[in-house]
C-alpha positions as CSV (number, residue, x, y, z in Angstrom):
1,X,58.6,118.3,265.6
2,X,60.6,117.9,268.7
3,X,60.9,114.5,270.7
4,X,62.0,114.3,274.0
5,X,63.8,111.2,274.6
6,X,65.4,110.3,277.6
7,X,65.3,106.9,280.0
8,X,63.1,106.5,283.7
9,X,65.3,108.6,285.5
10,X,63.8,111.2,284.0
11,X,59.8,110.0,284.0
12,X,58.6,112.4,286.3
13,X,55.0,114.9,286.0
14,X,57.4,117.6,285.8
15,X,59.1,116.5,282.6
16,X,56.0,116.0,280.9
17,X,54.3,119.2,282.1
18,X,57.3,121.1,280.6
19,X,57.3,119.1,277.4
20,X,53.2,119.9,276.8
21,X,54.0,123.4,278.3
22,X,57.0,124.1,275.6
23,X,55.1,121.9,272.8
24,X,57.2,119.5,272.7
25,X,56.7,115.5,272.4
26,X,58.2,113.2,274.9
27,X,59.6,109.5,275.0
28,X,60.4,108.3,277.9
29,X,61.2,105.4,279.8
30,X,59.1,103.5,282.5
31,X,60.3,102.0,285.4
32,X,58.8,98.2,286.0
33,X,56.7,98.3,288.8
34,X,53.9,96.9,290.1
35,X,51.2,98.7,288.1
36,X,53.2,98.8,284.8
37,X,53.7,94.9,285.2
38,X,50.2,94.2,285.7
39,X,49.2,96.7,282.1
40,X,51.6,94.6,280.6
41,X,50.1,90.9,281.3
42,X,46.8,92.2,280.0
43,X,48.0,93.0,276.2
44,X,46.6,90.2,274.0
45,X,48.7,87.4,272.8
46,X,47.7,88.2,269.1
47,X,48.7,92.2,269.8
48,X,52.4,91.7,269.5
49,X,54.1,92.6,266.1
50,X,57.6,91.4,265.4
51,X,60.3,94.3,264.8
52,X,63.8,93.9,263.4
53,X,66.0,94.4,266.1
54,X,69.9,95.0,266.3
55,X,71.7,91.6,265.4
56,X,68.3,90.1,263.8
57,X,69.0,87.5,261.3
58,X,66.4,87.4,258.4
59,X,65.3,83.8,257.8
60,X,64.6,83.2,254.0
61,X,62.5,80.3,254.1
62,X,59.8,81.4,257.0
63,X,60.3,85.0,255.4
64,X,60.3,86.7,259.0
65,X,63.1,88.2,261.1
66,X,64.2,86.2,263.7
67,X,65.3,88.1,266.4
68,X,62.3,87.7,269.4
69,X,62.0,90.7,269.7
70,X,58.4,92.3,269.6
71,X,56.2,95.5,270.5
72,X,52.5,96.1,271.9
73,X,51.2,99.2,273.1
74,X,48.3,100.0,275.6
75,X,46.9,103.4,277.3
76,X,47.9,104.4,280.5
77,X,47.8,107.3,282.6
78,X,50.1,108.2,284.7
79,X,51.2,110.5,287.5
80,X,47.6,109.3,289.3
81,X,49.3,109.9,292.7
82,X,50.0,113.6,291.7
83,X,47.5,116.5,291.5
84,X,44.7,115.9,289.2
85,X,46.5,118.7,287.1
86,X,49.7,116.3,286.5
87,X,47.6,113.4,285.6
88,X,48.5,112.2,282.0
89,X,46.9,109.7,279.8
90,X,49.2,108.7,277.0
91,X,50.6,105.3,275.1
92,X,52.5,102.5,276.7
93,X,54.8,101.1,274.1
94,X,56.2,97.7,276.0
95,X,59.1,95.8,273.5
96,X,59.5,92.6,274.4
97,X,62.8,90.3,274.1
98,X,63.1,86.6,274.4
99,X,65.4,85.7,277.3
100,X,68.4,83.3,276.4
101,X,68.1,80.9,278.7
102,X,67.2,77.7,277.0
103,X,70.6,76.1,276.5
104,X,70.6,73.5,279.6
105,X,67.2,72.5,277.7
106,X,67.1,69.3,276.0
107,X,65.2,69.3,272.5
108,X,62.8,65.9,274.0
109,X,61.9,68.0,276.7
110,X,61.0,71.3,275.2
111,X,60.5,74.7,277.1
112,X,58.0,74.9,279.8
113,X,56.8,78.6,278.7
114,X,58.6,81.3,277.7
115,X,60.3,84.1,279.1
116,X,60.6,87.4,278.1
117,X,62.2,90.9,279.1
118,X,60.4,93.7,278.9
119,X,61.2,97.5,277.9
120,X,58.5,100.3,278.7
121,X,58.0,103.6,277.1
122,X,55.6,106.0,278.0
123,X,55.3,108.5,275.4
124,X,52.8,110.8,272.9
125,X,54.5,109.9,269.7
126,X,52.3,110.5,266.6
127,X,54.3,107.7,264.8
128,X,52.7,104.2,264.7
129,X,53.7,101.6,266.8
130,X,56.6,100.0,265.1
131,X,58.1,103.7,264.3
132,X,57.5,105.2,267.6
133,X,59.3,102.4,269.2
134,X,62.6,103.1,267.3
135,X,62.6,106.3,267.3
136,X,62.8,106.1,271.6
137,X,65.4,103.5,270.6
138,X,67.5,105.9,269.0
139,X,68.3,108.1,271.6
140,X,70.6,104.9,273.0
141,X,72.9,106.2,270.2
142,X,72.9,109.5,271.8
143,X,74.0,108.4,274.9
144,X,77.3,106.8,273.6
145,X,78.4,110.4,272.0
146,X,77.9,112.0,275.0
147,X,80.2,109.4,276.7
148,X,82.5,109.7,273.8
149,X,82.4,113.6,274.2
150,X,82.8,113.5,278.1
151,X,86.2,111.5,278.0
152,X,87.8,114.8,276.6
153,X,87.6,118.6,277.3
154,X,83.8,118.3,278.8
155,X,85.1,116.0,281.2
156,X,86.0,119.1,283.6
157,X,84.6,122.4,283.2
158,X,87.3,124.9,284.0
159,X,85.5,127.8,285.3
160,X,83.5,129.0,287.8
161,X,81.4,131.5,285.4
162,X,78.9,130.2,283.5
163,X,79.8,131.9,280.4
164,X,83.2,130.8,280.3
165,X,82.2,127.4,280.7
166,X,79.9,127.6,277.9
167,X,82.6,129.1,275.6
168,X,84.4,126.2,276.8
169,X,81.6,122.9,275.7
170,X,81.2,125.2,272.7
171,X,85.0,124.6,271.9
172,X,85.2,121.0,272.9
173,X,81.6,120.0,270.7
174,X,83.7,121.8,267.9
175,X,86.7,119.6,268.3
176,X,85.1,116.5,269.1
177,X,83.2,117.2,265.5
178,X,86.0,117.7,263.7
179,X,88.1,114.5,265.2
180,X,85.7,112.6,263.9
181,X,85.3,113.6,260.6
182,X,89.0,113.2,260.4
183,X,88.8,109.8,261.9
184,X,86.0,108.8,258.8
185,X,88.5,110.3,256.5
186,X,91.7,108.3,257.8
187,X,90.0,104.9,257.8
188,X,87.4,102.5,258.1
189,X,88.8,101.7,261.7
190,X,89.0,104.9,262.8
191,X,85.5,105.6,261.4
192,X,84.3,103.5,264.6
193,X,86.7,104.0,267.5
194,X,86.5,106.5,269.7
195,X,87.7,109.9,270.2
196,X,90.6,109.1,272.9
197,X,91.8,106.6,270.2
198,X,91.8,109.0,267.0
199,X,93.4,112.0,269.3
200,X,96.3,109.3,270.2
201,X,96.5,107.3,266.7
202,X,96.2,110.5,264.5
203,X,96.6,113.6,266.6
204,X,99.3,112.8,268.9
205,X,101.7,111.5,267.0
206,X,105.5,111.0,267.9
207,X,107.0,113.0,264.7
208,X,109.3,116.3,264.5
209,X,108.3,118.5,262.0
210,X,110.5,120.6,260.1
211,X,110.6,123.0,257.4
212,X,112.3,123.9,254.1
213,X,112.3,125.2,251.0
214,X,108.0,125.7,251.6
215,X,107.7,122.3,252.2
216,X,106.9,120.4,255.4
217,X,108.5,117.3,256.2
218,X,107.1,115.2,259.0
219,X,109.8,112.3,260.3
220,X,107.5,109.8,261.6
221,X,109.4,106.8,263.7
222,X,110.0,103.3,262.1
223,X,107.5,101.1,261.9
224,X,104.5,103.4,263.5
225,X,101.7,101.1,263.2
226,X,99.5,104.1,262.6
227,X,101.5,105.8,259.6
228,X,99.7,104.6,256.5
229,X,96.0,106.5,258.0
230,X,98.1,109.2,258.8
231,X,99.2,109.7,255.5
232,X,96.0,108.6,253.7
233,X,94.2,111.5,255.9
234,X,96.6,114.2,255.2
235,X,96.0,113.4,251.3
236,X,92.1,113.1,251.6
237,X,92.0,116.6,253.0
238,X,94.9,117.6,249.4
239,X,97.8,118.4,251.7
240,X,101.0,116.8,250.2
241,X,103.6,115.0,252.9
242,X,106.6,113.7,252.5
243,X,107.7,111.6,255.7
């Protein structure tokens, strides 16, 4: 099953035509206006289910995830300024997060009401509520390795043919692939930073490399603050090195 995911720049009737078109499902992100806002206030207190959200911190004693964080859902069709053709009744997944504002509030006093921010998704997800909801979330993720990938060779494309260009992203998805499994290999540092900082750390390193009697010496400079990953990577992947 395919999913697309993407955020409300792309929540148009022409994206969701060519998702049904192409059977394909679709996730995608609603802008907050008026009519949205209004679908929102009408979900039921008691409709809101808790979720475990990034950073949540499990509470032992109330047995719960405390994280305010919550979903609802509701149908809504959208598109009901296009042609009747475009029109499109689907779910409205809305994820709601308690705003941090309640610092300046004295505990006598108490909060007036709560506030909240709120995420909508419009989407035809066969996944229940909860499920659906992360899944969208997920494509967040993708986002940063794009970024990641775009501060490199995709940055520029050097051509003006398409097929050379292609060549080219095929070549760069490649490497970023492979700088990253070598960045999991080298530490648990690495593992997490970026590209741009594995290539300089790892890949660009300051040594002269010579030869003799079939070995391969690599003379690192004094006190490189990057020389025990280096090593520890070229013996994870069985090369010996003597620096």
């Amino acid at each position: 099953m395919i999913i697309v995911r993407a955020d409300s720049a792309f929540f148009s009737h022409k994206v969701v035509a060519a998702c049904r078109r192409h059977k394909a499902r679709f996730s995608l992100a609603v802008a907050q206006r008026k009519k949205v806002r209004g679908l929102v206030a009408t979900i039921a207190e008691d409709a809101w289910r808790p979720i475990k959200y990034p950073k949540a911190i499990w509470d032992k004693d109330e047995g719960r995830w405390i994280s305010d964080a919550e979903v609802a859902e509701v149908e809504y069709t959208a598109f009901t300024g296009k042609a009747k053709k475009y029109r499109t009744t689907a779910r409205l997944l809305v994820r709601r997060v308690r705003r941090l504002n309640d610092a300046h509030i004295s505990d006598v006093q108490g909060e007036l009401f709560k506030a909240y921010r709120f995420h909508t998704v419009f989407t035809d997800s066969p996944y229940e509520l909860v499920e659906a909801e992360k899944c969208h979330r997920a494509h967040a993720i993708v986002e940063q390795v794009f970024a990641d990938l775009e501060d490199s060779a995709p940055a520029h494309l050097p051509s003006g043919k398409f097929t050379a260009n292609a060549a080219w992203l095929t070549l760069a998805t490649v490497a970023h692939n492979l700088t990253r499994a070598l960045g999991i290999l080298a530490s648990a540092f690495h593992a997490k930073a970026r590209t741009g900082a594995i290539r300089r750390q790892l890949l660009t390193i300051p040594a002269r490399l010579a030869g003799g009697a079939r070995t391969l010496t690599f003379h690192l400079p004094q006190r490189w603050p990057w020389q025990a990953e280096f090593t520890a990577l070229w013996a994870v992947i069985g090369c010996r090195l003597r620096t």
